[in-house]
C-alpha positions, -999 to +999 in steps of 0.1 A: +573+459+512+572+474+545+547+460+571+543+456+606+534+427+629+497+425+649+489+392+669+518+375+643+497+393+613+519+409+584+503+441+573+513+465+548+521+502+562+532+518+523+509+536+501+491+511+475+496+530+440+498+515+401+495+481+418+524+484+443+531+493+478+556+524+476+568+551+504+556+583+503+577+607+486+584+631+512+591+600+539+567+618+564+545+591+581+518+589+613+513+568+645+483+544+641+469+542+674+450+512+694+420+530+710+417+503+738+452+509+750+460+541+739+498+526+724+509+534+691+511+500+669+526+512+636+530+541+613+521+548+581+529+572+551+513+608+554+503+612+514+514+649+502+500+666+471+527+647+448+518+611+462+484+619+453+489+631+420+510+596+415+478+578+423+455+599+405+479+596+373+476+558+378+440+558+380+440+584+349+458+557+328+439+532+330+404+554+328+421+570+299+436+536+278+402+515+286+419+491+307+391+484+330+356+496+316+367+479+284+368+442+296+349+415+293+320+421+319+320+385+329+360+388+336+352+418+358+327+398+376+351+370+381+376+392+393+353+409+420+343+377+431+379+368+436+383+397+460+353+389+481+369+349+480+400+367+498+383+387+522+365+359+529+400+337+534+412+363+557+381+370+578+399+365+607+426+388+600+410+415+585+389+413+621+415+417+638+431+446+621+391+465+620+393+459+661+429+470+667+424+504+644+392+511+658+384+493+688+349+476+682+345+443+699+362+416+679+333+396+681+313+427+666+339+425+638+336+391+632+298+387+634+287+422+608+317+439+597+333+413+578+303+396+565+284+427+552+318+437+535+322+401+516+281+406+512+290+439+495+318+427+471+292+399+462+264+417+452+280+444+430+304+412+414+270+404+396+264+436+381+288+443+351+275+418+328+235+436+336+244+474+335+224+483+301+214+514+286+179+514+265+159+523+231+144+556+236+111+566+208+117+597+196+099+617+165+113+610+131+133+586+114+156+578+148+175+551+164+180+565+198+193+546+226+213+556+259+246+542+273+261+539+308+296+548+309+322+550+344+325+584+356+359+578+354+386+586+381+369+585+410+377+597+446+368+581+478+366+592+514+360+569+541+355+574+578+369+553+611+340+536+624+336+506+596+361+513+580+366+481+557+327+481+550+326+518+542+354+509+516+330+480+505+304+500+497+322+524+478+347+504+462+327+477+451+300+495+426+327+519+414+348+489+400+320+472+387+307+501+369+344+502+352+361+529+374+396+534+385+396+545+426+417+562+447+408+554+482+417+574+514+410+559+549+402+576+578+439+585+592+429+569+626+420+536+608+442+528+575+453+490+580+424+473+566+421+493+539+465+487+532+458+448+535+426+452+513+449+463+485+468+437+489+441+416+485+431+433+457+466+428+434+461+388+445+433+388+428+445+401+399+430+433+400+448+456+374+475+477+381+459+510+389+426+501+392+426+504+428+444+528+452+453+535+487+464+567+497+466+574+536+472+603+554+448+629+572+422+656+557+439+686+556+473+677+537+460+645+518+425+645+514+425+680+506+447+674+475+428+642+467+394+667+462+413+695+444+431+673+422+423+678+381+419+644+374+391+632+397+360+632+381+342+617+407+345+625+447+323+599+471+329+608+507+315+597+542+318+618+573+307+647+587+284+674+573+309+703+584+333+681+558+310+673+535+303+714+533+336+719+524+341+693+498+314+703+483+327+739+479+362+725+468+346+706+442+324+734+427+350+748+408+360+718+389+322+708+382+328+673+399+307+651+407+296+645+443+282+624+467+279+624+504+269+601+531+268+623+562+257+630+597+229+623+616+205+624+644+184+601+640+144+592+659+136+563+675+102+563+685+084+538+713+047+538+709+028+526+737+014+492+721+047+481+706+060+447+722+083+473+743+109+441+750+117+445+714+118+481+717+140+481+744+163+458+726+162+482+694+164+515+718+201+503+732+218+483+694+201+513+681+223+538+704+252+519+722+260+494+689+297+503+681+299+525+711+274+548+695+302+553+668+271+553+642+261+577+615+224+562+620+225+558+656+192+565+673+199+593+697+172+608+704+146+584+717+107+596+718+086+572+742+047+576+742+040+586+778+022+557+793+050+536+788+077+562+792+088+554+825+092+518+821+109+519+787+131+546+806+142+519+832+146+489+810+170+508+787+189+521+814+190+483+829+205+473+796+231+500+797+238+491+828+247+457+817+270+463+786+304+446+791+326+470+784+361+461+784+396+448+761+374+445+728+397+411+719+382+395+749+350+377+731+326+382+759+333+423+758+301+439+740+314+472+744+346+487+735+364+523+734+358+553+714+382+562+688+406+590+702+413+605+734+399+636+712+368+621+707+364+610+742+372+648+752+341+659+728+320+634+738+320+644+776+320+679+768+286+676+752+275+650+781+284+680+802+266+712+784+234+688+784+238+687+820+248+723+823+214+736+799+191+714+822+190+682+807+191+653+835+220+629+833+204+595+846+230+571+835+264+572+829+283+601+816+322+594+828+350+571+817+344+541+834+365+539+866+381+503+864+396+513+831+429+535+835+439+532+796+421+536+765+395+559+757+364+544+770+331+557+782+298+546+798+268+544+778+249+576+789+215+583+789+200+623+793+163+630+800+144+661+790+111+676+781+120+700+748+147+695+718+162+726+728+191+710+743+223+707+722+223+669+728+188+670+716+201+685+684+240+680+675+250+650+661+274+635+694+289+603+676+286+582+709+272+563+735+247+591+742+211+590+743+188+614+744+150+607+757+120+626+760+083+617+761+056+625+737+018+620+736+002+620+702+014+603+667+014+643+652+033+657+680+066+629+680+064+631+636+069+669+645+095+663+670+111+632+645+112+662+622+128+690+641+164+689+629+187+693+600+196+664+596+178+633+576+195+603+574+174+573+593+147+568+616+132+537+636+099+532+649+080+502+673+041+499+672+023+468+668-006+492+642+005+488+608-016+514+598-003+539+617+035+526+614+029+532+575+015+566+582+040+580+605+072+557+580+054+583+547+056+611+576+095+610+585+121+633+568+147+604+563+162+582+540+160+549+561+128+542+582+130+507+603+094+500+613+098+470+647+133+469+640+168+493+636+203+492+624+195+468+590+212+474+562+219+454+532+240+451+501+204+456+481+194+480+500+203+516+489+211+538+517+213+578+520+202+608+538+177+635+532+186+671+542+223+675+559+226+641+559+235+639+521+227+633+489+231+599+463+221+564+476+248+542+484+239+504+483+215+488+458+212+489+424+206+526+430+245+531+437+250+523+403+239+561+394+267+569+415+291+556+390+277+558+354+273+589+328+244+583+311+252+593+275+226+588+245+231+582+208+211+594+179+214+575+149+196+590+114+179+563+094+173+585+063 
């Protein structure tokens, strides 16, 4: 098996398929990149059409011959356990690997990546032996009942900025539910993912069961969505993505679900305890560099508290360490590409440009001459018609504006595509509940932002998605319903 060597860590760099690690086919392979330096630590295979069909085909066999749905429940459970009893083993390692492919803070890794990941594997270990179908009354002489059945083969797209917890909460239900996966990480982030499989076949995960194929969108991903023998496709990323998978997928009738972009409210009313507020405002924005499908970026403060709010926040950002994310004390680390850094400033700049006003940051911080850092940044206006106010910027970019009355901030909460999580801070339950029922999301925080749990289901509402990841709700994800009609005549 082919590996390479971080901090004296042995990591696999072959494509995981029919339980072992194999080159691709063609030989082709990719730099994986450290973010905080900007160096090149390994390379990987670059999956083609054929290596994806291998991993399909192994995932096919075992959907096909019963290998995995068929087992004992309580085995499965055992064995899902066993995974999240490895992850848990190699915390420290599998830290390591999420900051060196992406560039979080370490101690960000160590303190909610990891844990919500072996939280993940936990939770969905106790649900094969409780996954039940029920006894339907019908007319006439009828036993009728329903069954829940894996989808089958099933497809799954992750993105770079969790990318061991995005796997979790994809990879978890599916195998519980009895499914075979094919997995394909981000191509900026694919080690944890690679030493997750190898996690997986200690366990004593079945051959096939669980895949890795890595590679980028275009060439492997591509195939992975047009291949016949996915049933299933569950992807995380963009909405301009998520369009097109969804068109790929049409013709095949697959199913589909999609975890996608955001730009999320956060809104301050003036008798929240605005410490609290200020706390949420900058997690809720500069928490994984802004790197955040939820993130709150565009913050709405009621006006008599606006300009204080306005200061504290931009204190705080003034006070993130940012820096080489191994050090522990760095609370801030780079984005993820020198691309993304590129299309981060660019919209920084056209906010500027369209009349927004840049108050705080907005560069690559000076002291840094590699990696592909940049300064939490906060712009100020008065309308949403600002394309910061309205694209999704997957940074550390906030956008604030003031507002004055409950009905004007739910209409400016509400003025966008997207859907996928909001946050509010008031110290009136009444009205919190009101204006929670009022927002056009799938996640409301009322005093708090940026929860999530295993029993949680999680999911957007407009171009933010569709399905609920998370919860017993994921479960739908995973499972034909089927029913059976039995004559008793």
């Amino acid at each position: 098996m082919n590996a390479l060597q971080i901090e004296h860590v042995n990591v696999p760099t072959q494509l995981f398929i029919d339980g072992r690690f194999v080159d691709s086919l063609s030989g082709e392979k990719f730099a994986v990149v450290n973010p905080a330096s900007g160096e090149q630590i390994g390379e990987v295979p670059l999956a083609d059409e054929k290596d994806v069909d291998c991993a399909v085909q192994a995932a096919r066999r075992v959907v096909d011959g019963g290998r995995w749905a068929a087992w004992n429940p309580y085995e499965r459970e055992r064995l899902i356990h066993r995974v999240a009893d490895l992850i848990e083993a190699h915390a420290d390692t599998l830290a390591l690997l999420e900051t060196c492919d992406t560039g979080k803070p370490l101690r960000d890794a160590k303190a909610v990546d990891i844990p919500l990941t072996i939280q993940c594997f936990r939770y969905y270990a106790g649900w094969p032996s409780k996954i039940k179908g029920e006894t339907v009354p019908v007319r006439g002489q009828f036993l009728t009942y329903t069954l829940r059945e894996p989808v089958g083969v099933v497809a799954q797209i992750i993105p770079w900025n969790f990318p061991l917890y995005m796997a979790a909460i994809k990879v978890a239900p599916a195998l519980a539910t009895g499914n075979a996966v094919v997995l394909k990480p981000a191509e900026e982030t694919p080690l944890s993912a690679l030493y997750l499989a190898r996690l997986m076949k200690e366990a004593g995960i079945p051959d096939g069961v669980f895949n890795v194929v890595t590679g980028d969108g275009e060439k492997t991903g591509a195939a992975l969505v047009r291949h016949p023998g996915v049933d299933k496709i569950s992807f995380t990323g963009s909405t301009a993505v998520g369009q097109q998978i969804m068109a790929q997928a049409a013709s095949g009738i697959k199913r589909v679900s999609l975890e996608l972009g955001g730009k999320s409210p956060h809104i301050v009313f003036a008798d929240a305890d605005l410490s609290a507020a200020v706390k949420g405002i900058v997690g809720g924005i500069f928490y994984n560099q802004g790197e955040v499908c939820l993130a709150g970026s565009r913050v709405f403060v009621q006006r008599p508290v606006y300009n204080k709010v306005l200061e504290e926040v931009r204190g705080a950002a003034r006070k993130v360490k940012i820096g080489n994310p191994l050090d522990e004390s760095t609370t801030f680390g780079p984005l993820i590409s020198a691309e993304h850094q590129s299309r981060v400033h660019r919209y920084v700049k056209m906010g500027v440009e369209e009349g927004a006003q840049l108050i705080e940051g907005g560069s690559a911080p000076a002291n840094l001459e590699s990696g592909y850092f940049y300064e939490p940044t906060i712009l100020v206006g008065d309308h949403l018609g600002y394309t910061v106010a309205r694209e999704e910027i997957f940074g550390p970019v906030a956008f604030v504006m003031p507002f004055d009355t409950p009905e004007e901030v739910v209409g400016l909460a509400n003025d966008t595509r997207y859907g996928l999580a909001a946050g509010l801070w008031t110290r009136d339950l009444s009205l919190a509940h009101r204006t929670a029922r009022a927002l056009k999301a799938g996640t409301v925080w009322i005093n708090a932002y940026n929860l999530l749990d295993a029993a949680a289901p999680f999911g957007g509402y407009r171009m933010s998605g569709f399905g609920r990841e998370l919860g017993e709700e994921a479960l739908d994800l995973y499972t034909e319903l089927k029913t059976v009609w039995t004559s008793l005549r």
